[in-house]
Z-matrix of the N, CA and C atoms (Angstrom, degrees):
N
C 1 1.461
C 2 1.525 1 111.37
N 3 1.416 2 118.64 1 -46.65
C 4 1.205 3 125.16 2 166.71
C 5 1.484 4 121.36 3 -44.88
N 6 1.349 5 117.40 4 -47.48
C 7 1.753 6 116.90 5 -177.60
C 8 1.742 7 79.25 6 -98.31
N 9 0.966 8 135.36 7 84.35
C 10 1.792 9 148.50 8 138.48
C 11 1.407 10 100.13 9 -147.26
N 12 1.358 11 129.04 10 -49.09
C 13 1.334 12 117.19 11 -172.24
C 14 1.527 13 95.55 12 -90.49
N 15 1.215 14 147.76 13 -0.59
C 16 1.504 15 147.30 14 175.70
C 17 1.609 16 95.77 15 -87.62
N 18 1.761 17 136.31 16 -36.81
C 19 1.138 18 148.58 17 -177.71
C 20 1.775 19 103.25 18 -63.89
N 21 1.475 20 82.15 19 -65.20
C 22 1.937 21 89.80 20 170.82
C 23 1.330 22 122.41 21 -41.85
N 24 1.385 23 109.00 22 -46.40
C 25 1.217 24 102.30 23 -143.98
C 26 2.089 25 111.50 24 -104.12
N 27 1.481 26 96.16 25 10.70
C 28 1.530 27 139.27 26 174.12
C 29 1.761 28 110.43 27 -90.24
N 30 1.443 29 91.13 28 -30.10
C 31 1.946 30 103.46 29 -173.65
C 32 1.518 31 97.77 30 -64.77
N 33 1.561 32 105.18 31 147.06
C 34 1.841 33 102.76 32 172.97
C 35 1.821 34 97.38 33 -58.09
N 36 1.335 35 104.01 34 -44.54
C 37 1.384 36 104.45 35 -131.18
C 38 1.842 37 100.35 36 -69.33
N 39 1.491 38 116.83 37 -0.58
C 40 1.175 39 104.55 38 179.87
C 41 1.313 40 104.12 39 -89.44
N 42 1.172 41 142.23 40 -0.08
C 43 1.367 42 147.93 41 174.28
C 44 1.701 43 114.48 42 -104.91
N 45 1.293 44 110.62 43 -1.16
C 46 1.593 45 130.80 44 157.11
C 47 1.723 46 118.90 45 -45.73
N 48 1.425 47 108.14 46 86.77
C 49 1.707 48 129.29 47 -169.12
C 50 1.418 49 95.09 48 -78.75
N 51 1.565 50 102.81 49 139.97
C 52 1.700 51 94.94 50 -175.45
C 53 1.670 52 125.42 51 -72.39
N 54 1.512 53 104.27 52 -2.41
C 55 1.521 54 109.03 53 174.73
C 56 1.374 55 111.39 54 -81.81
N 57 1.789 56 121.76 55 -34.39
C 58 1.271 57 128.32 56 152.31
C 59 1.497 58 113.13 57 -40.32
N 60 1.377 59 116.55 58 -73.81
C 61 1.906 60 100.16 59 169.43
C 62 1.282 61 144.69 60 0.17
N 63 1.870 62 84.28 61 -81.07
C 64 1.285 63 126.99 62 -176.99
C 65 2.264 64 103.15 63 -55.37
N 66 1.161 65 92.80 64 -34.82
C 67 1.931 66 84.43 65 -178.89
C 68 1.274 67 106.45 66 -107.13
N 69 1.778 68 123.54 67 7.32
C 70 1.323 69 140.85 68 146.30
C 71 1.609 70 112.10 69 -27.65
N 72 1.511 71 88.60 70 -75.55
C 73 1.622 72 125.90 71 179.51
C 74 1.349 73 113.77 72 -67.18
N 75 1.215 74 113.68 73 -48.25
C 76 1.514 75 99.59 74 172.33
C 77 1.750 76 121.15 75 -71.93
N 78 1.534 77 107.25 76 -0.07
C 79 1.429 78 84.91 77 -167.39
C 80 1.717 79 83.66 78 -95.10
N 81 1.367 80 118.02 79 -43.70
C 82 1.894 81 124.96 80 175.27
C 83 1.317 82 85.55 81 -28.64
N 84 1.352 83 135.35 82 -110.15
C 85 1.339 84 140.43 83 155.35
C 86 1.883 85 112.54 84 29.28
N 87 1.135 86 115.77 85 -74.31
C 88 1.096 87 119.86 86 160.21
C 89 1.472 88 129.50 87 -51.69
N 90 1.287 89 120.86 88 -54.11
C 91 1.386 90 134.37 89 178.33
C 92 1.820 91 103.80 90 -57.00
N 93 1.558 92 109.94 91 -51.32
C 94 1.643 93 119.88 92 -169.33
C 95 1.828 94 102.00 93 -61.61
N 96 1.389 95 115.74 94 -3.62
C 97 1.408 96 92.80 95 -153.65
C 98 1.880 97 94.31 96 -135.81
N 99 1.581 98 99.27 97 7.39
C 100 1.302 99 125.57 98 173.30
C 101 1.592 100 100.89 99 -93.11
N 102 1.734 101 104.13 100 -68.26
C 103 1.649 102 97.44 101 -177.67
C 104 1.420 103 123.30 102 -84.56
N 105 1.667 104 117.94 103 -27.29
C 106 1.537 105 96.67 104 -178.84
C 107 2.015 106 116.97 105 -117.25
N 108 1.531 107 97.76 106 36.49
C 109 1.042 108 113.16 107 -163.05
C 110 2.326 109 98.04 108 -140.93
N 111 1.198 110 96.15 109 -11.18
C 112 1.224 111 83.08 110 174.43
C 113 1.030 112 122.25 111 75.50
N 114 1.824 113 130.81 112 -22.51
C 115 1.071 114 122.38 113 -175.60
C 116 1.025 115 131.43 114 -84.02
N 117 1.442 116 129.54 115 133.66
C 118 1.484 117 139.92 116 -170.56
C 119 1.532 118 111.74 117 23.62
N 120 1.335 119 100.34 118 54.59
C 121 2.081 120 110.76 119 172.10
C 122 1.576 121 105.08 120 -42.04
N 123 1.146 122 120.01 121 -45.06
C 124 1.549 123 112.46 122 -166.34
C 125 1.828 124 108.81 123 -77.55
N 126 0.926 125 106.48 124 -25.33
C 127 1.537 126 108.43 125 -177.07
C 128 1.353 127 107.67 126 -102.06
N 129 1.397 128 125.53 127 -39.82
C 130 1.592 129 131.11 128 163.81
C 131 1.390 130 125.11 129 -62.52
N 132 1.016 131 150.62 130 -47.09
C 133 1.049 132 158.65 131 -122.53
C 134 1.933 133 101.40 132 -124.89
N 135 1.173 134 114.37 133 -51.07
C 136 1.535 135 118.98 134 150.23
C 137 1.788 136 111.41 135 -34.37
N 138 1.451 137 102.99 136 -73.51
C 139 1.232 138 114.75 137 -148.30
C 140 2.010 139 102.18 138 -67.15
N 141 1.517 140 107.73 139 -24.56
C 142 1.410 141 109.05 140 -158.68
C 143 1.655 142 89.41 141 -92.65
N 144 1.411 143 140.25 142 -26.32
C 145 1.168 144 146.47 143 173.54
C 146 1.469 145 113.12 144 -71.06
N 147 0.838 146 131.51 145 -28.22
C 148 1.862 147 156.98 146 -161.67
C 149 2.294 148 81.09 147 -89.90
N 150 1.426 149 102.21 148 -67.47
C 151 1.156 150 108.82 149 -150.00
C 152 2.150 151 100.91 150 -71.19
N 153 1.488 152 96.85 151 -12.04
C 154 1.239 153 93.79 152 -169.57
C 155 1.779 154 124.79 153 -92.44
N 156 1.865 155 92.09 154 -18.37
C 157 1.213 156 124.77 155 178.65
C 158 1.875 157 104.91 156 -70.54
N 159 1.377 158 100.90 157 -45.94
C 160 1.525 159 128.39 158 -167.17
C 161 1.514 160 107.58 159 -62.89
N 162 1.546 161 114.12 160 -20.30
C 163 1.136 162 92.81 161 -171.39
C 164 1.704 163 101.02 162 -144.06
N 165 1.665 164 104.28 163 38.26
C 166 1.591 165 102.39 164 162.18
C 167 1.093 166 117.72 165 -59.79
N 168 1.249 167 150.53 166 107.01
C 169 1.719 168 142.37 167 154.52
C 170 0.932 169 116.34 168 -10.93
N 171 1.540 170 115.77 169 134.71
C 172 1.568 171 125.99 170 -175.39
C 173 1.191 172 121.84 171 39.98
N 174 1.551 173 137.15 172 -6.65
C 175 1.416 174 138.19 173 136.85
C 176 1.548 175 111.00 174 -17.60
N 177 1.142 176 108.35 175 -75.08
C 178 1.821 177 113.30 176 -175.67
C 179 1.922 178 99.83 177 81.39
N 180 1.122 179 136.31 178 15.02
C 181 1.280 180 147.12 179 -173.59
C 182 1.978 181 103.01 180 -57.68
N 183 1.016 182 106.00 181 -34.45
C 184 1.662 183 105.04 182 154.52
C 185 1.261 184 152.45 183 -74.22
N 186 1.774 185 78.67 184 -40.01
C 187 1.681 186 99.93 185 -178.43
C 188 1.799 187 107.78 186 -45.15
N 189 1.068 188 105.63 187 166.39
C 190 1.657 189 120.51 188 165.43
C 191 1.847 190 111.64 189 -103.14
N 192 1.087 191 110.29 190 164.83
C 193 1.638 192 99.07 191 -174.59
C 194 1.690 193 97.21 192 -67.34
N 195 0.822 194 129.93 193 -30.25
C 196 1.880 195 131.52 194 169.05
C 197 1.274 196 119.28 195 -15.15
N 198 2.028 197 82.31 196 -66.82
C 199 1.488 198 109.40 197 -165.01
C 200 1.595 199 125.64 198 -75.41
N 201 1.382 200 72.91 199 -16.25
C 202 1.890 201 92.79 200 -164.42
C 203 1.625 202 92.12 201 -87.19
N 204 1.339 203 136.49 202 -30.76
C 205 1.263 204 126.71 203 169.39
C 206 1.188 205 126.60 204 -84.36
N 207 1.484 206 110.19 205 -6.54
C 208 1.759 207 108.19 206 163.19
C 209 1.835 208 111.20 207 -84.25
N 210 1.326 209 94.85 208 -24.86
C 211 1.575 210 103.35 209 -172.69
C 212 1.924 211 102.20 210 -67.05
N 213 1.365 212 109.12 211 -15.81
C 214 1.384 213 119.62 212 -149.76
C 215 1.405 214 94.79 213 -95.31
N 216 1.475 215 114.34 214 -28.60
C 217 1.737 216 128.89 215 168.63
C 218 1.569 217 110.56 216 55.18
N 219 1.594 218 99.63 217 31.06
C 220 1.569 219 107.95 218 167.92
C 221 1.767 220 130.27 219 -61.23
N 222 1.668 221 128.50 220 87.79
C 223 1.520 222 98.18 221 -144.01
C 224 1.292 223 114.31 222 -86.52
N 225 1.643 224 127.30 223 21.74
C 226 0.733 225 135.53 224 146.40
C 227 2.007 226 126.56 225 -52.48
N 228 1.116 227 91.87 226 -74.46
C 229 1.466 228 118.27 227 168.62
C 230 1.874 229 105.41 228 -41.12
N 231 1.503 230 105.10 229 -62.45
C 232 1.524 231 92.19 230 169.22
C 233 1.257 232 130.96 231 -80.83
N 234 1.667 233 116.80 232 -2.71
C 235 1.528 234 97.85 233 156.36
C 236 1.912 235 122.86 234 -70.40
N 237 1.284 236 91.98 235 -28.58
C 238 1.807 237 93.29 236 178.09
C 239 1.836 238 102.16 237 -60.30
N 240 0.998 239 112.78 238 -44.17
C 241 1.481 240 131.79 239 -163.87
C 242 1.969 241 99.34 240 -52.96
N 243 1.508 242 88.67 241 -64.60
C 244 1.585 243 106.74 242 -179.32
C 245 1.632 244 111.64 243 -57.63
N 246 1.716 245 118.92 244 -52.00
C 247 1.336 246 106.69 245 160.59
C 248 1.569 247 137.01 246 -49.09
N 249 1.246 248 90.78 247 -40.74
C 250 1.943 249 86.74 248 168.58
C 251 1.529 250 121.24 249 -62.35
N 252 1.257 251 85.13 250 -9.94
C 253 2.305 252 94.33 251 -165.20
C 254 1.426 253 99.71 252 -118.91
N 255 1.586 254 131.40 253 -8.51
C 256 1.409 255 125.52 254 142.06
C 257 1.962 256 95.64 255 85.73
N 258 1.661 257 104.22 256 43.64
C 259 1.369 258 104.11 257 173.82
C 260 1.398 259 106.82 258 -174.84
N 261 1.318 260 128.68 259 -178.17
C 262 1.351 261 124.64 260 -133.76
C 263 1.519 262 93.32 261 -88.20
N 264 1.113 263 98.71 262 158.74
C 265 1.921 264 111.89 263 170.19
C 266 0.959 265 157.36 264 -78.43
N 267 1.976 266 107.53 265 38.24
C 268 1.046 267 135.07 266 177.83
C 269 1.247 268 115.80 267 -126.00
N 270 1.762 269 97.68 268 163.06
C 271 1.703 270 84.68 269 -173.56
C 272 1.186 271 122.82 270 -64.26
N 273 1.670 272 129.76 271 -45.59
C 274 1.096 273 119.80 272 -166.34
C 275 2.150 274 115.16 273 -56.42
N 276 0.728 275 90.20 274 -38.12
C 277 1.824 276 98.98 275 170.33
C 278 1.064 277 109.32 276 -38.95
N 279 1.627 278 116.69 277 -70.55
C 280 1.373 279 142.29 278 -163.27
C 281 1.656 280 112.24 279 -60.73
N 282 1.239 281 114.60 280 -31.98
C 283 1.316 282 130.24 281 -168.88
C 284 1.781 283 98.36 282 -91.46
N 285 1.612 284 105.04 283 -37.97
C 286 1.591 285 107.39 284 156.93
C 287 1.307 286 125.85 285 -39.13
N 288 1.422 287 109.37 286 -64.05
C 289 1.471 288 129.59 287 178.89
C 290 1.303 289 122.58 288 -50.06
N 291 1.538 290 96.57 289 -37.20
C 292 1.833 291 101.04 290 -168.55
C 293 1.526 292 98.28 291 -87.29
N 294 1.435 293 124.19 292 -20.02
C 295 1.499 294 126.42 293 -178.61
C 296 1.660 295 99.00 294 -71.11
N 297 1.498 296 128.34 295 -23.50
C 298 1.396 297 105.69 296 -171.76
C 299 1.562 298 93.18 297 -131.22
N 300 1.391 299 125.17 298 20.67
C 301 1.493 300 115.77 299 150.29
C 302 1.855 301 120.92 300 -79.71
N 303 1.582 302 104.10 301 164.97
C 304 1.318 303 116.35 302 171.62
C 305 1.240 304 107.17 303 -43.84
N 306 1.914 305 117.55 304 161.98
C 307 1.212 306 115.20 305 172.88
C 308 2.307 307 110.62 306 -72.78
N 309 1.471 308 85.14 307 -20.25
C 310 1.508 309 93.29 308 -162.80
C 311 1.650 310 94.62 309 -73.60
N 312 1.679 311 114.92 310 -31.62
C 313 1.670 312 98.00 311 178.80
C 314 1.297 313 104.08 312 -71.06
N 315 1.353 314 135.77 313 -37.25
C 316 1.878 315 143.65 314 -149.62
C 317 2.078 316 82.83 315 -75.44
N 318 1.390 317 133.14 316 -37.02
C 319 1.336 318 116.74 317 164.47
C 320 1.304 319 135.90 318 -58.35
N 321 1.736 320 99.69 319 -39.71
C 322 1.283 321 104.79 320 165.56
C 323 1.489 322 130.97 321 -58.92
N 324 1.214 323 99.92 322 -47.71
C 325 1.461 324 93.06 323 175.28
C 326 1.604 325 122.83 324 -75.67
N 327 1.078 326 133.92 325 -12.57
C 328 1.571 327 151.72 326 157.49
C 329 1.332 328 87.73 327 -64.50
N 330 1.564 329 150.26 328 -52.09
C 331 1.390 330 126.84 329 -170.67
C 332 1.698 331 103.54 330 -72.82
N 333 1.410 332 109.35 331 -40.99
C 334 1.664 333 91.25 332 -177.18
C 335 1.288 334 119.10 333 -79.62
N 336 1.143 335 109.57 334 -0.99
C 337 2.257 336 108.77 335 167.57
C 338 1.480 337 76.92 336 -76.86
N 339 0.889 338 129.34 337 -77.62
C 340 1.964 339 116.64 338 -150.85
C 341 1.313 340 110.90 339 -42.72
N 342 1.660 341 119.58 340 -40.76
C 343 1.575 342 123.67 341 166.38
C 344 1.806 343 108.46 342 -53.59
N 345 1.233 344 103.11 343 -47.15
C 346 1.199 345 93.49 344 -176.27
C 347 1.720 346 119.88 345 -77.14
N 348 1.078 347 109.08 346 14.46
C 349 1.767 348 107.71 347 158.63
C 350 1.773 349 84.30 348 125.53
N 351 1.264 350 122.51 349 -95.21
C 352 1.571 351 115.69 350 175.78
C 353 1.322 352 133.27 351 4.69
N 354 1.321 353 113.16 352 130.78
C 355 1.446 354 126.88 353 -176.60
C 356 1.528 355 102.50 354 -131.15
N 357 1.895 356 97.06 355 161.81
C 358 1.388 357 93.12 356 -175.71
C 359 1.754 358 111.23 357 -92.25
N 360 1.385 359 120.80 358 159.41
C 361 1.310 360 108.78 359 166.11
C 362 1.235 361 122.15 360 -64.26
N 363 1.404 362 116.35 361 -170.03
C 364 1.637 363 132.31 362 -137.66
C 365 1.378 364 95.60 363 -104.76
N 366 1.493 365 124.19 364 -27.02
C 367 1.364 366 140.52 365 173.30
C 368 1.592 367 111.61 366 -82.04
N 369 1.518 368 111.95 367 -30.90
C 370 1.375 369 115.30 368 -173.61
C 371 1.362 370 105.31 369 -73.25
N 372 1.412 371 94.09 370 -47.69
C 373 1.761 372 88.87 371 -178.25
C 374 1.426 373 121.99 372 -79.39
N 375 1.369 374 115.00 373 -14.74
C 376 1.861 375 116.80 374 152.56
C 377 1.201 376 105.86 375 -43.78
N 378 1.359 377 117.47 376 -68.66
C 379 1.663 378 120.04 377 -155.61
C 380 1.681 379 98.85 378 -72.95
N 381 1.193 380 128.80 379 -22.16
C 382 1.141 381 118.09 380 177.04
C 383 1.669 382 115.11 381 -87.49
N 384 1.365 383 129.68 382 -17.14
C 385 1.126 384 126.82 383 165.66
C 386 1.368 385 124.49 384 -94.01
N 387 1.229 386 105.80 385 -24.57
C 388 1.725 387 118.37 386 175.67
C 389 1.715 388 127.05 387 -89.56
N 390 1.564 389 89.79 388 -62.86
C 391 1.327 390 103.19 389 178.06
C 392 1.756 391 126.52 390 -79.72
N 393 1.184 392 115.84 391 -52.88
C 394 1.304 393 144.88 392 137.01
C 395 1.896 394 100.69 393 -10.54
N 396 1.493 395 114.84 394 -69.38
C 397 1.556 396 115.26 395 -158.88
C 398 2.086 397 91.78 396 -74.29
N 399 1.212 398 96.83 397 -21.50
C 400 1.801 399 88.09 398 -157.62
C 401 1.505 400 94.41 399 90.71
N 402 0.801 401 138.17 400 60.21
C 403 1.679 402 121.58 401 153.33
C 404 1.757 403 101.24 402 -132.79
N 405 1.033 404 128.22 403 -46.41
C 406 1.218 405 116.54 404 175.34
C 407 1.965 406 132.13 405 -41.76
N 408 1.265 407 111.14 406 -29.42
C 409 1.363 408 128.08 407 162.15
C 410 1.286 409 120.40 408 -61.99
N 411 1.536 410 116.34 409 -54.17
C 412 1.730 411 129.17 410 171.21
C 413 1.857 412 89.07 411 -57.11
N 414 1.148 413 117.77 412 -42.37
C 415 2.061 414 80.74 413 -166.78
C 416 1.264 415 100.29 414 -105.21
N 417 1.434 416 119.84 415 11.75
C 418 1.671 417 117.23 416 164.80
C 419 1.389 418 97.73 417 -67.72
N 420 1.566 419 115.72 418 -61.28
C 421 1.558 420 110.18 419 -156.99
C 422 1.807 421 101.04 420 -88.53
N 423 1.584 422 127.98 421 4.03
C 424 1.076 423 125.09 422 160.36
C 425 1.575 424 111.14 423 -64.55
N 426 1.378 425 121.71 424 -38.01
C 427 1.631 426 134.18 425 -168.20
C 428 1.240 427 97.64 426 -80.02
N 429 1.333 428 106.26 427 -42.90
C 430 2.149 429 108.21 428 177.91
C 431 1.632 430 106.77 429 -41.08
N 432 1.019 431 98.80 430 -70.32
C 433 1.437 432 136.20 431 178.20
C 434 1.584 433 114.37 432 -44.36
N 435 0.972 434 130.47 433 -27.56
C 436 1.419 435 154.63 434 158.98
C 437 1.728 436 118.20 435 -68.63
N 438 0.987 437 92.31 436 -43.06
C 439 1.541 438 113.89 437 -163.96
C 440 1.642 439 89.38 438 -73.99
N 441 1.339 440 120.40 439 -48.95
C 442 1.827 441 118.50 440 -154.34
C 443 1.399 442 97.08 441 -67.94
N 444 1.397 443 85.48 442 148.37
C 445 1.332 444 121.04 443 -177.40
C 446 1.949 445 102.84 444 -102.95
N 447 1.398 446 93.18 445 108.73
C 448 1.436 447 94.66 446 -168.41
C 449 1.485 448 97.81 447 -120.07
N 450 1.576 449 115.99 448 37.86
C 451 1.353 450 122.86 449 137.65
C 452 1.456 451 126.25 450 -40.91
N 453 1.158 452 105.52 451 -54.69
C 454 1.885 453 92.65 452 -170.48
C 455 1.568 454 97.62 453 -75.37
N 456 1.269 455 117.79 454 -19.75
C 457 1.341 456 91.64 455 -156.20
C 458 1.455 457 110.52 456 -92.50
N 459 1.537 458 114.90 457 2.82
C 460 1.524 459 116.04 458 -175.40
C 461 1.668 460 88.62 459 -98.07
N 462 1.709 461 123.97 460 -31.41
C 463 1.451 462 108.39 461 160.20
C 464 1.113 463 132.24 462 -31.70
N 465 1.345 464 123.10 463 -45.91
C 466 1.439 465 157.71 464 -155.22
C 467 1.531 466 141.75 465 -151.07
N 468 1.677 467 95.69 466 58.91
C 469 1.252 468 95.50 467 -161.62
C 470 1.443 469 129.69 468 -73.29
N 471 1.092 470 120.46 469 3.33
C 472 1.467 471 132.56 470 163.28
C 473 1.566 472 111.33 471 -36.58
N 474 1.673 473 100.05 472 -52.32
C 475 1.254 474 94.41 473 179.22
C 476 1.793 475 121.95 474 -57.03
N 477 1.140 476 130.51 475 -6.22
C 478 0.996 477 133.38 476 175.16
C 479 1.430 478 123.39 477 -40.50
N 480 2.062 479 107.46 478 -33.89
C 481 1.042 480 125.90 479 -171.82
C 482 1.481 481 115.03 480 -80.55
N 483 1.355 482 122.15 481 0.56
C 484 1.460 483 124.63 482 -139.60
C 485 2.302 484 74.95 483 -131.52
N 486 0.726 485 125.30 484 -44.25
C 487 1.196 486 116.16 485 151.61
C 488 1.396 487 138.47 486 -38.78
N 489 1.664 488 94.13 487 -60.68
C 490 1.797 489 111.22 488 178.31
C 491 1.214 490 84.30 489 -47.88
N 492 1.138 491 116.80 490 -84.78
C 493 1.618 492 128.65 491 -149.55
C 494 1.723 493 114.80 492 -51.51
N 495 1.162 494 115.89 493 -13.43
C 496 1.540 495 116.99 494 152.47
C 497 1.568 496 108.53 495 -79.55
N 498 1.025 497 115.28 496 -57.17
C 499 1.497 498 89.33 497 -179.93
C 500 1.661 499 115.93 498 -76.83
N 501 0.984 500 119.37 499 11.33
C 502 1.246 501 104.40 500 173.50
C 503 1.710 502 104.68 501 -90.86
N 504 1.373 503 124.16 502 -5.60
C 505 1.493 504 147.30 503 -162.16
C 506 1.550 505 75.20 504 -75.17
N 507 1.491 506 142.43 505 -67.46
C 508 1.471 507 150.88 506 -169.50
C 509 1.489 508 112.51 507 -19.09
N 510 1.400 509 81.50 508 -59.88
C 511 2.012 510 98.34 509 -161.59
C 512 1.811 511 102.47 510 -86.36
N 513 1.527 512 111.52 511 -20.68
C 514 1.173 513 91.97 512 -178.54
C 515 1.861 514 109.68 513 -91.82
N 516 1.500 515 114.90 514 -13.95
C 517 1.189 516 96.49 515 167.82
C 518 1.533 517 127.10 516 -73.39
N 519 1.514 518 103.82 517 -8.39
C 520 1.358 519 113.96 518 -172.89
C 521 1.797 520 94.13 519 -63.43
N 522 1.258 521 84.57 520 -68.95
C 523 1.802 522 106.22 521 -175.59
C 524 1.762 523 106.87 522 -27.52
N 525 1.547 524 111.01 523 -48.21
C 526 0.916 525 112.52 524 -172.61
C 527 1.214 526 137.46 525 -79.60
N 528 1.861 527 115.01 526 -19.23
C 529 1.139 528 135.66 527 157.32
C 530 1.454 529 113.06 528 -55.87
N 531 1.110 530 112.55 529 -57.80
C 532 1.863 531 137.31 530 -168.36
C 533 1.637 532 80.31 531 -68.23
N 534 1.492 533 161.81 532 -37.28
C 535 1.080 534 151.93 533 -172.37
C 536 1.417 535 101.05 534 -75.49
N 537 1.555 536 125.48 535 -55.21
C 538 0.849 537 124.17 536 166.55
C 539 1.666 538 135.89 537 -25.54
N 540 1.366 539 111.05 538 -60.37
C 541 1.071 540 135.34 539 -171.15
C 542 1.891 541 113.23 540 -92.23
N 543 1.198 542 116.93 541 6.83
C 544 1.559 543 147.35 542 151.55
C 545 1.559 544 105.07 543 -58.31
N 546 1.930 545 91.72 544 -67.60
C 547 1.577 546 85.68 545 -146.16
C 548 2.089 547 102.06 546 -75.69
N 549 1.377 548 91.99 547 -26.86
C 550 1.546 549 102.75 548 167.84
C 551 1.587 550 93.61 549 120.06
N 552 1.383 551 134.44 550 36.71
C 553 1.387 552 140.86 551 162.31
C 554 1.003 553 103.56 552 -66.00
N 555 1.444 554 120.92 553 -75.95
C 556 1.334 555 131.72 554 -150.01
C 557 1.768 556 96.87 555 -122.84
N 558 1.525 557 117.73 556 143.60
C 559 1.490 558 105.27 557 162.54
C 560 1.279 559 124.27 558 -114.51
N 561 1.286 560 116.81 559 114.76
C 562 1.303 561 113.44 560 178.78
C 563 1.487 562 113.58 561 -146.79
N 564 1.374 563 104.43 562 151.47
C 565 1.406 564 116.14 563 -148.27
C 566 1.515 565 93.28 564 -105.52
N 567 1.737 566 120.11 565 161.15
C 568 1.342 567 128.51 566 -177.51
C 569 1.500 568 101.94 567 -43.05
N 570 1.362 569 132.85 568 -75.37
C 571 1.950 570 126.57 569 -175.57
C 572 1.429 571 91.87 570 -22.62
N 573 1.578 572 108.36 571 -66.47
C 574 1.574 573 112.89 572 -144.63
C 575 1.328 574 116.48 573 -49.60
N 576 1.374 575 127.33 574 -28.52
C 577 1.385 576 154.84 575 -137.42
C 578 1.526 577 114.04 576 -109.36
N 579 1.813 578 105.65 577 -48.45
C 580 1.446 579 120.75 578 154.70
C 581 1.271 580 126.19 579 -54.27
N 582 1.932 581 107.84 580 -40.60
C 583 1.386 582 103.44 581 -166.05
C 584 1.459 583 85.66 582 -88.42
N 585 1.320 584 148.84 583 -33.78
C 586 1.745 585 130.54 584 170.85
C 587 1.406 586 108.94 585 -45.04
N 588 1.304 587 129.10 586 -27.05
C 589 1.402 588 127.29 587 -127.43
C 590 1.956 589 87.17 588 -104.37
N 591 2.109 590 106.80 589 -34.33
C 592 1.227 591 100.15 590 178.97
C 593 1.723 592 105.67 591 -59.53
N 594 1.279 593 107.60 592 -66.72
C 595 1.509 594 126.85 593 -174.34
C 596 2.016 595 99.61 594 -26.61
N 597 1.563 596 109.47 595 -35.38
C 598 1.577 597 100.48 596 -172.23
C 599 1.818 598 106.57 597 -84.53
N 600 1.154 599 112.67 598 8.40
C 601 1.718 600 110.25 599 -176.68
C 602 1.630 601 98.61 600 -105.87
N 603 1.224 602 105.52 601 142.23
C 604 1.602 603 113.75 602 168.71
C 605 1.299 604 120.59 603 -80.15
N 606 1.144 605 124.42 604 65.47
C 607 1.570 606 147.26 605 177.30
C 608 1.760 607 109.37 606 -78.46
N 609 1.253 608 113.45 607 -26.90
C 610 1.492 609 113.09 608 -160.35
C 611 1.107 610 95.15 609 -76.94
């Protein structure tokens, strides 16, 4: 009976949180409607696989070695953790601390979980080599970009103009935000203005 409830209690799925579920299903959900539904495979099918990996139980496939040693609730380990960060020795504190420390301490302490045995997951270190650097986006929309079929448009190159003029939609919402925020209508700052300025180009 003992090695059945020691079997159980080793299973992800008894440590299966219902918000884990819940993006279980949405990523199946996602994936079913990527491959046998056709819809938006290139943008679906990433994101629902990403989301399905992300949230195996007790996997930790996201975590960072950080996270994975607060998750590990060693209180040994988090009193060293908490002394370097100058607050009490629990996680929720600790996770306080690291939210309003430097980026150069939030490394340090990610180097001493790795000293202390911890590694990051398989996802952590994706997003930290891919997503994290900015390079994963440049060969997403390099492959986009690869992919088009610029048949019609060497048929018909007129249309060329019907393009420009969407992206030229970019710079003028920029212009127009940043005009905005001149005369003192609206305030918005250079980010604010760019990220309106994507939303005003016909990219979708």
């Amino acid at each position: 009976m003992e090695s059945l409830n020691a079997l159980l209690q080793g299973m992800g799925l008894m440590h299966l949180g219902a918000g884990q579920a819940i993006m279980l299903l949405v990523s199946l959900l996602l994936l079913w409607l990527a491959i046998a539904k056709k819809f938006e495979p290139l943008l679906l099918l990433p994101i629902g696989f990403g989301g399905l990996l992300s949230n195996i139980p007790e996997a930790g496939l996201a975590l960072t070695a950080l996270e994975s040693l607060l998750a590990h609730h060693d209180a040994g380990q988090l009193a060293v953790i908490a002394a370097k960060l100058h607050c009490a020795p629990d996680v929720h504190a600790i996770k306080e601390a690291l939210a309003l420390a430097l980026p150069s301490v939030q490394n340090q302490m990610e180097n001493l979980a790795v000293d202390m045995g911890y590694t990051p997951g398989v996802l952590a270190l994706f997003y930290k080599v891919a997503i994290g650097s900015g390079v994963a986006p440049l060969v997403i929309f390099m492959g986009v970009g690869a992919m088009t079929d610029f048949g019609p448009l060497l048929a018909n190159p007129r249309t060329l103009l019907l393009g420009a003029a969407a992206q030229f939609g970019i710079f003028a919402t920029v212009l127009g935000a940043l005009t905005l925020n001149y005369f003192g209508l609206i305030a918005f700052t250079l980010p604010q203005a760019a990220a309106i300025g994507i939303i005003g180009g016909a990219d979708g």
